[in-house]
Backbone as JSON, one array per atom type, in Angstrom:
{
  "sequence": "XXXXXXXXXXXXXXXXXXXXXXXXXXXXXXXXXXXXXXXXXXXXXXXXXXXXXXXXXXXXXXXXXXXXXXXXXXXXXXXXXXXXXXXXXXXXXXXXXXXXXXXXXXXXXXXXXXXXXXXXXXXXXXXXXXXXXXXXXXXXXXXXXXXXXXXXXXXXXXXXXXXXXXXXXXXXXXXXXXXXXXX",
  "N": [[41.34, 23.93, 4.0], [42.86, 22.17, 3.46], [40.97, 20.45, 1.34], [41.27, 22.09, -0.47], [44.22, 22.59, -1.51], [44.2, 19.88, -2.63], [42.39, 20.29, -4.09], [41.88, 22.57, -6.44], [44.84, 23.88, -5.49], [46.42, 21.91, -6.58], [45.48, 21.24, -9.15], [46.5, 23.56, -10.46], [49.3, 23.4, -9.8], [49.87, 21.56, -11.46], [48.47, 22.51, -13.89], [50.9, 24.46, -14.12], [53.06, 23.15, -14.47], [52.88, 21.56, -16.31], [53.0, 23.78, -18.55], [55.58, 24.41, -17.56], [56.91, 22.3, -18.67], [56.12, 22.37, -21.78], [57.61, 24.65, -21.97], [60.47, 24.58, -20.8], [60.83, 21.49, -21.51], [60.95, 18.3, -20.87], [62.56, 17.56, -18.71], [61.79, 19.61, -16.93], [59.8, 17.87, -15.09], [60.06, 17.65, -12.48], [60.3, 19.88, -10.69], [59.04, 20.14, -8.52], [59.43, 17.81, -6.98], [59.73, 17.35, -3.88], [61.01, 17.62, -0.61], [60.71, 15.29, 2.28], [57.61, 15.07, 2.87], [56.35, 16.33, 0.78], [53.99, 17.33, -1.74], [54.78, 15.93, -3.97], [56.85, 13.75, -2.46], [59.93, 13.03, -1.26], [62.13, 13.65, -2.49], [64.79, 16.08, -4.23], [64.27, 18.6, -3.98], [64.14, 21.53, -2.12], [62.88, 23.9, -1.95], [60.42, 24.09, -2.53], [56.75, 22.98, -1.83], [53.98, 21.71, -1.34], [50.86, 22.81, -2.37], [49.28, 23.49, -0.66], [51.08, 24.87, 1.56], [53.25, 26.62, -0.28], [51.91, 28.05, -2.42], [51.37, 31.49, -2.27], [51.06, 34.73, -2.3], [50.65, 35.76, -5.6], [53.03, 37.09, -6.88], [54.82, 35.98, -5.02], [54.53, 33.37, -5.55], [55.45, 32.6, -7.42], [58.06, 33.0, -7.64], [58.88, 30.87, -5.84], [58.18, 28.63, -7.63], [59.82, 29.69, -9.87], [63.06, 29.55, -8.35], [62.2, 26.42, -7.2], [62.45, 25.88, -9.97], [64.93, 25.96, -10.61], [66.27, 24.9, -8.4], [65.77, 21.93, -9.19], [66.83, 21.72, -12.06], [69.54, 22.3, -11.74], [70.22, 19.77, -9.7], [69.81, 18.07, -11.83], [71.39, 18.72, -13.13], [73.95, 18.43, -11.78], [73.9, 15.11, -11.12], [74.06, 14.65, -13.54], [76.95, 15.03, -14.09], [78.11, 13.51, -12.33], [76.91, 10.83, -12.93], [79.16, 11.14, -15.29], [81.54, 10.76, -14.16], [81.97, 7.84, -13.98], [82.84, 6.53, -16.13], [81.93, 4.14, -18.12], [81.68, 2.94, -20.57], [84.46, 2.86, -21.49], [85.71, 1.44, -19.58], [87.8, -1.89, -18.95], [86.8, -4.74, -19.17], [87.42, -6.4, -17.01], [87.31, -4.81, -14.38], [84.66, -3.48, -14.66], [82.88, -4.2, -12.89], [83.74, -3.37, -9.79], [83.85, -0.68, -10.94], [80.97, 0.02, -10.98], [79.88, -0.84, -8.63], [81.01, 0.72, -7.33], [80.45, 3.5, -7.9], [77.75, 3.16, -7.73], [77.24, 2.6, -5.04], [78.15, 5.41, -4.0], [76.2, 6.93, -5.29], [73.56, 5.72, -4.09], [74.55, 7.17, -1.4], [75.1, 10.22, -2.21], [72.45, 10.71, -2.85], [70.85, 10.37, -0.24], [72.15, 12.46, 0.97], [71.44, 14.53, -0.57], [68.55, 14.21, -0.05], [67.83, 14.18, 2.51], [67.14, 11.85, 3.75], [64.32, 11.56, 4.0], [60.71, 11.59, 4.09], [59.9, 8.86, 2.11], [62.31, 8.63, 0.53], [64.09, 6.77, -1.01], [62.24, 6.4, -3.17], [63.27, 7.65, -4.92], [66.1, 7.46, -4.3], [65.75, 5.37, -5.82], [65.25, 5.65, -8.47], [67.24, 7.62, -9.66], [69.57, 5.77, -9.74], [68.25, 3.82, -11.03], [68.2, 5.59, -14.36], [71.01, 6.57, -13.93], [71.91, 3.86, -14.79], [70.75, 3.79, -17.17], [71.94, 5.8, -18.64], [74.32, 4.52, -19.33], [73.42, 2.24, -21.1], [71.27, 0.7, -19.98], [68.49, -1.03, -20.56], [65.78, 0.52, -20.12], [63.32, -1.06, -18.74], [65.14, -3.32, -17.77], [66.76, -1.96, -16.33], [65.3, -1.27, -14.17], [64.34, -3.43, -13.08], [66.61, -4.54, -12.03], [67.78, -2.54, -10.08], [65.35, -2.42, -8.19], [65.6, -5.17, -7.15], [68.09, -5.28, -6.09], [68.29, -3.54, -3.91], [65.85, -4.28, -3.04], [63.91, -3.9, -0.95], [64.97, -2.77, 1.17], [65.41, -0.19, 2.23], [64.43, 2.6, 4.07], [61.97, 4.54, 5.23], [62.52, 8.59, 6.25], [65.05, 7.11, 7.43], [68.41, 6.91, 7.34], [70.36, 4.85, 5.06], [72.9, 2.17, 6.7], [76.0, 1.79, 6.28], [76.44, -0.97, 5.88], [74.57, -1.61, 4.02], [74.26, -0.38, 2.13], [76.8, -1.21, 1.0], [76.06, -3.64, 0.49], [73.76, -3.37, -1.73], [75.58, -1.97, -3.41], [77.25, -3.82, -4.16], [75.34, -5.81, -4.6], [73.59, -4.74, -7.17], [75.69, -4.33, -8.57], [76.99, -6.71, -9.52], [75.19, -7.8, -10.26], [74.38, -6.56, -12.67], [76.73, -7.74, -14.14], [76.34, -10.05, -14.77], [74.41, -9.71, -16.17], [75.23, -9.64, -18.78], [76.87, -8.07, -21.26], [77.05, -5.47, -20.54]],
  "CA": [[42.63, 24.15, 3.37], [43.47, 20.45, 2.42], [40.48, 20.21, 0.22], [41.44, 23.53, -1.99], [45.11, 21.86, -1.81], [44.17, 18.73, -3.37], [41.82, 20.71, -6.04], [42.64, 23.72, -6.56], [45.93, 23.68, -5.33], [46.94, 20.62, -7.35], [45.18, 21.95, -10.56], [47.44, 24.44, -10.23], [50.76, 22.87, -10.25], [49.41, 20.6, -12.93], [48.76, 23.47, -14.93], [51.88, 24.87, -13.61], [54.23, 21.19, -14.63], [52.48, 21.65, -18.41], [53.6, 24.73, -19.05], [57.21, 24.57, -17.77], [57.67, 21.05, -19.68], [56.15, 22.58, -22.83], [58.47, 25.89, -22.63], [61.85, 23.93, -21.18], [61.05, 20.28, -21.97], [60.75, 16.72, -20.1], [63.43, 17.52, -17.41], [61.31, 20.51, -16.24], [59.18, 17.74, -14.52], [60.49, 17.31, -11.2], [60.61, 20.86, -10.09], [57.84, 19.95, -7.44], [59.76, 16.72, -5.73], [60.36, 18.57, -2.88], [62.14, 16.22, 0.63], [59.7, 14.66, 3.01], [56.23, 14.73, 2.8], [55.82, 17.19, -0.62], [53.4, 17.3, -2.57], [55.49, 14.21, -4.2], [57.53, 13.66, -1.35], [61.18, 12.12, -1.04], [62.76, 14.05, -3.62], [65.4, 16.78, -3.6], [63.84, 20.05, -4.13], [63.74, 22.14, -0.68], [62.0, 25.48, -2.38], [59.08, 23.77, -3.21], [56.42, 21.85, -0.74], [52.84, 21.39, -1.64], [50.0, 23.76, -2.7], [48.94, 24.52, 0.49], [52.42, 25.73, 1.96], [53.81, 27.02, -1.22], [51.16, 28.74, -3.04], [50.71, 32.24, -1.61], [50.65, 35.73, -3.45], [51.26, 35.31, -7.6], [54.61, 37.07, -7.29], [55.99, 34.93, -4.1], [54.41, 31.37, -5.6], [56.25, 32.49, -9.32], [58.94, 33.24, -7.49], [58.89, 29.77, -5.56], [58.07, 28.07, -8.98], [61.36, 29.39, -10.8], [63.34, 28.9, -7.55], [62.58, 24.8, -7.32], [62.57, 24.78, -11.14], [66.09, 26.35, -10.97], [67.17, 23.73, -7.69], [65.77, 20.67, -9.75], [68.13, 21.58, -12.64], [71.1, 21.96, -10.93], [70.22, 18.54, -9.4], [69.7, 16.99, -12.77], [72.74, 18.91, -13.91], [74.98, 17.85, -10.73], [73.68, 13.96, -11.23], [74.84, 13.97, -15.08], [77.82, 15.11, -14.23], [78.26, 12.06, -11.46], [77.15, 9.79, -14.14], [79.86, 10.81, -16.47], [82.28, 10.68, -13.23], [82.41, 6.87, -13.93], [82.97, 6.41, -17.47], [82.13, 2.46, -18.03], [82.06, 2.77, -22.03], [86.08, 2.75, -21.17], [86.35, 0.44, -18.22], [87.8, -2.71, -19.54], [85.78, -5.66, -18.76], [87.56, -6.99, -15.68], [86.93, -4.06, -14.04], [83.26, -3.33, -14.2], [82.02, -4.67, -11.62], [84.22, -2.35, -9.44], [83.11, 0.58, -11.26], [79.58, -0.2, -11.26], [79.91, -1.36, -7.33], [81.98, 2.18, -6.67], [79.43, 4.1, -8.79], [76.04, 2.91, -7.14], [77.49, 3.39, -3.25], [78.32, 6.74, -4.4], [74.88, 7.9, -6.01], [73.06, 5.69, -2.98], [75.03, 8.41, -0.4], [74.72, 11.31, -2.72], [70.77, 10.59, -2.53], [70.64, 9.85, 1.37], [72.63, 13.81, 1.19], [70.66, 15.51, -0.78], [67.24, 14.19, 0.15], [68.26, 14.24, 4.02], [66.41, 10.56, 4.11], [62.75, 11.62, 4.98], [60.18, 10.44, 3.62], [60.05, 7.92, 0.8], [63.67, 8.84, 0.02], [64.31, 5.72, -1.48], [61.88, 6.41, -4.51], [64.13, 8.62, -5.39], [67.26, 6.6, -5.08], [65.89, 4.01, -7.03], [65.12, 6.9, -9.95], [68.58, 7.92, -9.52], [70.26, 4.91, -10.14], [68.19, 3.65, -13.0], [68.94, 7.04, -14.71], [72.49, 5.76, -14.06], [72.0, 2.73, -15.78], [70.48, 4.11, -18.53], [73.03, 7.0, -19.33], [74.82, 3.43, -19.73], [73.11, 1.83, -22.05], [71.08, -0.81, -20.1], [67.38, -0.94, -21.16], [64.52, 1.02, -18.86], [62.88, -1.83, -17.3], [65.72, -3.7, -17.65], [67.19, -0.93, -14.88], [64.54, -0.4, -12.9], [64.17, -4.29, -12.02], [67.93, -4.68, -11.46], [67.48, -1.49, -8.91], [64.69, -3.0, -7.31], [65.96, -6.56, -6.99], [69.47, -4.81, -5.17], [67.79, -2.21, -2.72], [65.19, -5.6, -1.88], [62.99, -3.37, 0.12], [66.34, -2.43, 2.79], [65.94, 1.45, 2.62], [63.26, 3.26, 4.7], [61.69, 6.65, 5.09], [63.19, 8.82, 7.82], [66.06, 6.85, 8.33], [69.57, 6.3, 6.01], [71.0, 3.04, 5.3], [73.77, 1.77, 7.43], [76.85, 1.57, 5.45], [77.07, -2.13, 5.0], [73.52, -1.72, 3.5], [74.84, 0.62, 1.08], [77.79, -1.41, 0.26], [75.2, -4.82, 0.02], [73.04, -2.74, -2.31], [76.12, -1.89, -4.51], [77.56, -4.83, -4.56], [74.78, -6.57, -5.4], [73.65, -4.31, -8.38], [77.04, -4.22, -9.86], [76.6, -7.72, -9.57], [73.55, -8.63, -11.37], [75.14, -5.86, -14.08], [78.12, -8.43, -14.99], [76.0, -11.34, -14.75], [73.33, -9.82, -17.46], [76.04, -9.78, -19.97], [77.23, -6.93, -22.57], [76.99, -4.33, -20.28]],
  "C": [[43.14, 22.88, 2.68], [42.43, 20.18, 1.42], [40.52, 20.84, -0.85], [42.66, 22.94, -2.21], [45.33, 20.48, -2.42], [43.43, 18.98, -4.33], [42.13, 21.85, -6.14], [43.79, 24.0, -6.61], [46.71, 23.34, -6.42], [46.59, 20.61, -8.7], [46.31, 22.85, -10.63], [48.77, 24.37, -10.76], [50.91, 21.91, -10.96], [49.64, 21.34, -14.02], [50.39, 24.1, -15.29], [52.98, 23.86, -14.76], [53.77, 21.89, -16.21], [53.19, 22.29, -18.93], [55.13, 24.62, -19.13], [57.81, 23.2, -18.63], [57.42, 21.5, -21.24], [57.24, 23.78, -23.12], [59.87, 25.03, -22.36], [61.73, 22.83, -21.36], [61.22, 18.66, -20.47], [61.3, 16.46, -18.74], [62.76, 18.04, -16.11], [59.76, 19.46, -15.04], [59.16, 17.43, -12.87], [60.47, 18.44, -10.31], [59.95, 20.7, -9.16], [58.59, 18.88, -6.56], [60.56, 17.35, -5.08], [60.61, 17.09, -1.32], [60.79, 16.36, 1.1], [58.66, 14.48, 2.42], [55.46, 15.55, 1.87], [54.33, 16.81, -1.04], [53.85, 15.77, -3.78], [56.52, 14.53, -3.62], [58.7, 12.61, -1.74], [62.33, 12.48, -1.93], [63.78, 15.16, -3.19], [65.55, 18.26, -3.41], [63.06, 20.73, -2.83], [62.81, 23.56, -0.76], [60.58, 25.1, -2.28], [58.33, 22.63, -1.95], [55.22, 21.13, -1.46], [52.26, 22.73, -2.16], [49.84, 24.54, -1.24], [49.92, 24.86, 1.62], [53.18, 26.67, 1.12], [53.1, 28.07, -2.09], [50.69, 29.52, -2.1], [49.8, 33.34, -2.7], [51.43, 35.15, -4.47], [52.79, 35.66, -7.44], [55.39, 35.84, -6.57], [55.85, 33.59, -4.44], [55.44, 31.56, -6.91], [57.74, 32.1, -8.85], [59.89, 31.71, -6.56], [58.99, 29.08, -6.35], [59.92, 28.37, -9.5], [61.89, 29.41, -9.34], [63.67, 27.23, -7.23], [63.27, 24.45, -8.52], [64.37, 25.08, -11.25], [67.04, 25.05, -10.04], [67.19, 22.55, -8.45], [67.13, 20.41, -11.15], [69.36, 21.31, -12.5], [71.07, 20.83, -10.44], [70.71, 17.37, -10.79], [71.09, 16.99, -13.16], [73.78, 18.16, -12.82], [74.8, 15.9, -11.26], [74.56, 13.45, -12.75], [76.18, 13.95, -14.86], [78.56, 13.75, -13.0], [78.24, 11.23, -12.52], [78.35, 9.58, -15.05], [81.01, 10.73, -15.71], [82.7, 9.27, -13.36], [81.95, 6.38, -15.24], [82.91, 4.91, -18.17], [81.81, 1.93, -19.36], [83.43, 2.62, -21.94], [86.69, 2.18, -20.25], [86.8, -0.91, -19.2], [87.28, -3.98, -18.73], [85.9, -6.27, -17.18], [87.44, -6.34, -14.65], [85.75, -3.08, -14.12], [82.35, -3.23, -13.46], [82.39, -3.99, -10.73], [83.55, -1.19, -9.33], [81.93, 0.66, -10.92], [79.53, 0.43, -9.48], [80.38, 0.55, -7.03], [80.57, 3.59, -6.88], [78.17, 4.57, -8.01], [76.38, 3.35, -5.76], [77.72, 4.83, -3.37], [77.49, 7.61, -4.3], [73.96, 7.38, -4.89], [73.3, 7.21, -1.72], [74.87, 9.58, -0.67], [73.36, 11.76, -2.2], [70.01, 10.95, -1.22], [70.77, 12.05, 1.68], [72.01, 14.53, 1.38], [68.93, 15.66, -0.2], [66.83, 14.11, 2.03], [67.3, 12.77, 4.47], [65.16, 10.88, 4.67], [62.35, 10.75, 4.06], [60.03, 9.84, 2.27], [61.15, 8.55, 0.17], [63.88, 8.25, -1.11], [63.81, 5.89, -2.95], [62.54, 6.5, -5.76], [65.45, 8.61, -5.74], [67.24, 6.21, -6.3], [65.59, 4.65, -8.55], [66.67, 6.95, -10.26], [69.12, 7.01, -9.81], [69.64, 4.11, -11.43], [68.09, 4.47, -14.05], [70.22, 6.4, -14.79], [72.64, 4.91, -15.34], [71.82, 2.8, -17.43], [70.98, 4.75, -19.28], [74.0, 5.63, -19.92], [74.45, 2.18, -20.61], [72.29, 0.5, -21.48], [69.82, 0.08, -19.99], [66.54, -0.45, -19.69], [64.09, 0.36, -17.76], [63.51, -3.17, -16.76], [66.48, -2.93, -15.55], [66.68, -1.14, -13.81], [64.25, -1.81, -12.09], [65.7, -4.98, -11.59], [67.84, -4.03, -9.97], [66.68, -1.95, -7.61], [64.9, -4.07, -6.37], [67.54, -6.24, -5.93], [69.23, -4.33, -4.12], [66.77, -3.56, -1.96], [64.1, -4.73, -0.79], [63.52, -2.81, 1.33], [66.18, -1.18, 3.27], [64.21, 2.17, 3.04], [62.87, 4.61, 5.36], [62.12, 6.62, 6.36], [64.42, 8.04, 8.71], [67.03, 6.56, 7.01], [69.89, 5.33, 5.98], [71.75, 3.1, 5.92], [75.24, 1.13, 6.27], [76.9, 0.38, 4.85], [75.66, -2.8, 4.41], [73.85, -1.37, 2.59], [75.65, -0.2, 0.49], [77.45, -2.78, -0.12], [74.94, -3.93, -1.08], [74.42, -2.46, -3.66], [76.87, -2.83, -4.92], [76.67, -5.89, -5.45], [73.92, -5.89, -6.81], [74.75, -4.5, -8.9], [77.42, -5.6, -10.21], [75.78, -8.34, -10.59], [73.88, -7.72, -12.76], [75.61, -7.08, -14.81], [77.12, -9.21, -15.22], [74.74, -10.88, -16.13], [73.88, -9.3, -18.65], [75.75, -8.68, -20.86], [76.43, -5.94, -21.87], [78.41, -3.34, -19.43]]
}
């Protein structure tokens, strides 16, 4: 069973991923990060596991398929609408860092919520918040080593942060924000 789930299987929801990104587009790729130990594991899609839990008969796997792809949306959609929850094209400068700081502890806890902290949670933060960054105008891998450089390695599968991890972590992103100027 684990060797048809890693070929077969996994062909599968390869084929599977193609299709739904060529009919709805780039978003449609997540429908598979399903919590814990998925198929890509740490994510926040509970419909969806692996091949070899998920894939039965054609109707009940289709029906699994739209199912995640419908939870992942609503995720993406819930997240944008967080993003635009802290509006920092209209913050005025002395208050940034605030926002930022308010922002990131926010979407950290959101994360911890939705993904109930199994395993490799964290990935999934750190997606989540450079997403953030980027709805804000700071550059990709600009983001993603801000993100990295804040979180430091602190957050670990199967367990949530401890609040004044959370409120390190947004402090010190919203931090390294101000300090890398014109954002």
């Amino acid at each position: 069973m684990i060797s048809w789930s890693h070929g077969e299987g996994r062909a599968w929801t390869e084929a599977m991923t193609r299709a739904l990104v060529e009919r709805f587009g780039g978003w449609a790729l997540g429908w598979r990060w399903a919590h814990d130990e998925g198929e890509i594991g740490g994510g926040p899609v509970g419909s969806w596991c692996c091949p070899r839990d998920s894939i039965t008969s054609p109707d009940e796997t289709l029906t699994k398929v739209a199912t995640a792809l419908c939870e992942w949306r609503a995720w993406v959609e819930d997240l944008a609408e967080r993003f635009d929850g802290y509006r920092l094209n209209s913050v005025p400068a002395e208050d940034r860092q605030h926002v930022w700081e308010r922002a990131a502890g926010h979407l950290v806890t959101h994360v911890v919520d939705r993904t109930g902290a199994g395993d490799v949670w964290y990935g999934h933060c750190e997606q989540v918040l450079t997403w953030f960054l980027e709805r804000w105008g700071v550059e990709a891998a600009t983001a993603e080593a801000l993100v990295e450089e804040a979180i430091g390695g602190r957050f670990e599968s199967w367990t949530g942060p401890e609040p004044d991890v959370v409120d390190d972590v947004a402090q010190r992103l919203a931090l390294s924000l101000i300090q890398a100027d014109g954002v």
